[in-house]
Each structure stands twice: as structure tokens, then as C-alpha cells.
FIVEXKE-818418 format. One record per residue: residue in one letter; x negated, y negated, z negated of N, C-alpha, C, O in turn. Coordinates in steps of 0.02 Angstrom, whole numbers, plus 32768, in hexadecimal, padded with zeros to 4 digits. Atoms other than C-alpha are relative to their C-alpha. Layout:
N
> a:X:Y:Z:X:Y:Z:X:Y:Z:X:Y:Z
...
! end
This chain:
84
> x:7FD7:803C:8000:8000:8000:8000:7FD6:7FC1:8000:7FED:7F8A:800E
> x:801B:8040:7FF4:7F6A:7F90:7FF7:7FBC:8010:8013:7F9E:8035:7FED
> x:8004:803F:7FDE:7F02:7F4B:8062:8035:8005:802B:804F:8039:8040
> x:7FB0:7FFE:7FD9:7F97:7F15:80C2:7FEF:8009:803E:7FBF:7FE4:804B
> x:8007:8004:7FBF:7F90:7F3A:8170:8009:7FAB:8037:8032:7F7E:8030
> x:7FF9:8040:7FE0:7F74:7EAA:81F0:7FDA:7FC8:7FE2:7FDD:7F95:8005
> x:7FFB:8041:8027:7F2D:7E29:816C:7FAB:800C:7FFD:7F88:803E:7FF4
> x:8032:8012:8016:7E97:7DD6:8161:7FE9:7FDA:7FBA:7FF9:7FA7:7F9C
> x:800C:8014:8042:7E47:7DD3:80D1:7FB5:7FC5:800C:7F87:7FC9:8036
> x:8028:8033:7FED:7DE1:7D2C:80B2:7FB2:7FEA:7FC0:7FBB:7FCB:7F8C
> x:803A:8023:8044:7D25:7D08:803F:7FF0:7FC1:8006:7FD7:7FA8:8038
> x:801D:803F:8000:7D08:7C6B:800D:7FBC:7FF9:7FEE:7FA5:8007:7FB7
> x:805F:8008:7FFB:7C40:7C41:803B:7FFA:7FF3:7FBB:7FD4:801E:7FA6
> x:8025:8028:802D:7C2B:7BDE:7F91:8018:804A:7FC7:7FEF:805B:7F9C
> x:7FFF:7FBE:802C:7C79:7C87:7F30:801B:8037:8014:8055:804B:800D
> x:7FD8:7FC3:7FE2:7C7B:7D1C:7F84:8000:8038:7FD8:801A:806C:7FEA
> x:7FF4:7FC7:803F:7C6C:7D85:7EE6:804E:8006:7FD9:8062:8033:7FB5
> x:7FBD:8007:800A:7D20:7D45:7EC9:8038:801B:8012:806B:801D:7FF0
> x:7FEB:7FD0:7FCF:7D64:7DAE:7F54:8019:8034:7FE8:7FEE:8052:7FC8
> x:7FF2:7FB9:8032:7DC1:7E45:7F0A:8034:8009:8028:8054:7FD9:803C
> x:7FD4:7FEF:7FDA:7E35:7EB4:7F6E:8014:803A:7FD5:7FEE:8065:7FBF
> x:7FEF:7FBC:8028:7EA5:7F2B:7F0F:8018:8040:800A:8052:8047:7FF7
> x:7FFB:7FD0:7FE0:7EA7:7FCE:7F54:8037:8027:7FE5:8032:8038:7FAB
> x:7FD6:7FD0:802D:7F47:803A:7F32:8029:801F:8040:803A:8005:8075
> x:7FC5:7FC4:7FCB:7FB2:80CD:7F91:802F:8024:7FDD:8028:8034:7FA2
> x:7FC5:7FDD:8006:8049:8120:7F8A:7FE5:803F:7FFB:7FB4:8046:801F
> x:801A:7FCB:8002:8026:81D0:7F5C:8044:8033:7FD6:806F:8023:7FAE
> x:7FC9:7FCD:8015:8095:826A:7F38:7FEB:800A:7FA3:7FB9:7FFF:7F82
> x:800E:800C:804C:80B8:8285:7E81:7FD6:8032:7FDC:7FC9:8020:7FA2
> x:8029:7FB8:8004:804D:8335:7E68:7FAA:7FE8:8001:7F7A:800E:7FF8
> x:8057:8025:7FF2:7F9F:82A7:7E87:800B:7FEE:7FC1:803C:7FEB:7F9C
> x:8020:8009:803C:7F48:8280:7E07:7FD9:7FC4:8007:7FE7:7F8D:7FEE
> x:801D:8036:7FEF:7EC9:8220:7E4B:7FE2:7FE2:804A:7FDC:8014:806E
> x:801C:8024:7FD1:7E81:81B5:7EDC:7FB1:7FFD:8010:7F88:7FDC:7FF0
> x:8047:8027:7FE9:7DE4:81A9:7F2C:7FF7:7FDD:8031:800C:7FF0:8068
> x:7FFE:803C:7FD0:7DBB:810A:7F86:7FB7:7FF5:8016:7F8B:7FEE:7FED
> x:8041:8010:7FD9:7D22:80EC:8018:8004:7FCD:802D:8039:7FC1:804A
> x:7FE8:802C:7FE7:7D0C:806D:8068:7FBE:8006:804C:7F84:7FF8:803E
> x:8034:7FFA:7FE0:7CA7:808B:8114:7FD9:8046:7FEB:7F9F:8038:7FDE
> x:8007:7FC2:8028:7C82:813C:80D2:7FD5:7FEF:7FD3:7FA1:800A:7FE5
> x:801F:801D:802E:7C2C:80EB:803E:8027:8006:7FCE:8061:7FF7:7FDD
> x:7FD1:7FE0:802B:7C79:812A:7F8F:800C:7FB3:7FDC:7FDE:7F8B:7FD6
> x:7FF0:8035:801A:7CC6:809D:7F42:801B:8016:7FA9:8014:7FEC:7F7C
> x:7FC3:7FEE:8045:7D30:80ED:7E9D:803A:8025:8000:805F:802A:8030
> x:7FC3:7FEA:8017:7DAE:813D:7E59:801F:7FD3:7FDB:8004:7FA2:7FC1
> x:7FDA:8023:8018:7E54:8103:7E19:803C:8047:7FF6:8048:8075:801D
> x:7FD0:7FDA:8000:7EDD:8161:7DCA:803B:8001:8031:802A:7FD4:8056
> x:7FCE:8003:7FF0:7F93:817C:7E29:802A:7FC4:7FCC:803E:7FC5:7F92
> x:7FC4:8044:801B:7FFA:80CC:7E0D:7FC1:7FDA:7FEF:7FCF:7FAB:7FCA
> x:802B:8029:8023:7F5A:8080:7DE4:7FE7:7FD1:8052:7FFF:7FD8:808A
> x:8027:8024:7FC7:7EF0:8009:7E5E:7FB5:8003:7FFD:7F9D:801A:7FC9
> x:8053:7FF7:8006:7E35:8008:7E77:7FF2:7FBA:8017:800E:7FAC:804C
> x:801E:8033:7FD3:7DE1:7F5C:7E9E:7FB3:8000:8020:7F7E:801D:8015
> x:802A:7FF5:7FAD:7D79:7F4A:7F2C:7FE7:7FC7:7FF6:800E:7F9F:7FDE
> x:8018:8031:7FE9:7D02:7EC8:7F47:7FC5:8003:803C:7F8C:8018:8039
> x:801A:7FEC:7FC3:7CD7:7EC0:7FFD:7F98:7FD4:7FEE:7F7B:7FB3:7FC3
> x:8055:8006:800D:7C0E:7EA4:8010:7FF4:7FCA:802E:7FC3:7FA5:8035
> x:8007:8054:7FC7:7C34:7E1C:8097:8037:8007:8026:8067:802C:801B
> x:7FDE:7FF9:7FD2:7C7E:7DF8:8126:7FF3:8038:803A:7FBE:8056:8047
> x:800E:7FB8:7FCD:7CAE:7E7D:81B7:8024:8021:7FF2:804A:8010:7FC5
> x:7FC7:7FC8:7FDC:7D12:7F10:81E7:7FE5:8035:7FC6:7FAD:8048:7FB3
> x:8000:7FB5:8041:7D3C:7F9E:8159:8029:8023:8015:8060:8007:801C
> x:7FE9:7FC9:801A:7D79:8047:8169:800A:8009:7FCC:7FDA:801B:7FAB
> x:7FF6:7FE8:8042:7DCF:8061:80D0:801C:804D:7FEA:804B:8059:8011
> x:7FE7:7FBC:7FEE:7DFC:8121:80A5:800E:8004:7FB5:7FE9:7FF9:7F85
> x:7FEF:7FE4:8047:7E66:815A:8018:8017:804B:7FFE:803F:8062:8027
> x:8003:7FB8:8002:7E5F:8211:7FE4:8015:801E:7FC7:7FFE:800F:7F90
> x:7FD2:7FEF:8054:7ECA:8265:7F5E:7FE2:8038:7FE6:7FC4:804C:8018
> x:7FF8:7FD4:8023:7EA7:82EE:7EF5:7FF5:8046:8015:7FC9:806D:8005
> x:7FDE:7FB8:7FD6:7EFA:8383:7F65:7FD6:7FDE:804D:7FF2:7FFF:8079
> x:8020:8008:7FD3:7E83:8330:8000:8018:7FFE:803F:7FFE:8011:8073
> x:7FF5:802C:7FC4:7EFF:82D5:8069:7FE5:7FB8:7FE6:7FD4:7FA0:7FB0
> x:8025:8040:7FD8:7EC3:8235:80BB:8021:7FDA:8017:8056:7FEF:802E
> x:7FDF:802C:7FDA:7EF5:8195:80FD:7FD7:7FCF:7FFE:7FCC:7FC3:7FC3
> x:8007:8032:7FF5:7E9F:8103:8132:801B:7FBD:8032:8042:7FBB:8062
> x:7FF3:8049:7FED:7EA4:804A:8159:7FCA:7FD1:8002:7F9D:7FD4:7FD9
> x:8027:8011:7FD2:7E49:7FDF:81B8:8007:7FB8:7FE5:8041:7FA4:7FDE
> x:8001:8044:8035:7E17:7F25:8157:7FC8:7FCA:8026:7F91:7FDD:8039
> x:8020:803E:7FF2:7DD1:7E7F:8190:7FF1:7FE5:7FD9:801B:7FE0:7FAC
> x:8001:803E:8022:7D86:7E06:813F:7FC5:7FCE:800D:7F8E:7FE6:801C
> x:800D:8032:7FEA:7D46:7D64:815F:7FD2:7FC3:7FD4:7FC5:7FD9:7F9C
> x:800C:8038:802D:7CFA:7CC1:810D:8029:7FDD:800D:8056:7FE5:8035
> x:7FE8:8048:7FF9:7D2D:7C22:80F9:7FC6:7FCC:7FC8:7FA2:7FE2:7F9B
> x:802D:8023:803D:7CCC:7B91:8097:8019:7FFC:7FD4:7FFE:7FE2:7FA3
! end
């Protein structure tokens, strides 16, 4: 359910450590937990109903991949940008 599809996400140059994207999916109720990569790069776990935050490493194109428990998959595909 998040990163939203379509949307650019934006860092501001003067604080791009500020940047936080909150990663969360819909998942059948039998999950437990989430694992989140971003670019096949392990990012964290997060329980079911929970969120994980993300702080992208810059700007540029992310593969995001969330992986449950029982080892279905789904990803989403993330922009992000500067601004000053």
C-alpha cells in the first residue's frame, strides 16, 4: 500500500536525511512478517500491519520488493527526485 504507485517522491538538497518513505503491504492474515529490499539490497523487516521506514540513499530509480513469510512477492517501482 505504500510507496504509492505513480508518485514522485521528492529530497530536499539542504536535508536529504529527512526523506523517509513508509513502506507497508497488504498481506494475507496467516503472515507474520515482511521482508523489504530495495534494488535487491536488504533493507528490514517489519511485522504484518506494521510499516518499515525507508530512507532512500538519493535520488533515482528503486525497485522496491516486499516478501512475506510464506515467500510470495510483489514489487513497486519508486522515483525520487530533489528539490532545493
Amino acid at each position: 500500500t505504500s510507496p504509492l504507485r505513480g508518485v514522485v517522491y521528492t529530497q530536499r538538497l539542504s536535508h536529504p536525511e529527512e526523506q523517509s518513505i513508509a513502506l507497508q503491504a497488504t498481506v494475507d492474515a496467516g503472515v507474520a512478517r515482511l521482508y523489504w529490499f530495495a534494488n535487491e539490497k536488504f533493507l528490514g523487516t517489519a511485522p504484518r500491519g506494521r510499516s518499515l521506514t525507508w530512507h532512500p540513499p538519493g535520488p533515482g530509480h528503486y525497485v522496491l520488493r516486499a516478501v512475506d513469510d510464506a515467500g510470495r512477492a510483489d514489487t513497486r517501482e519508486v522515483n525520487v527526485s530533489t528539490a532545493q
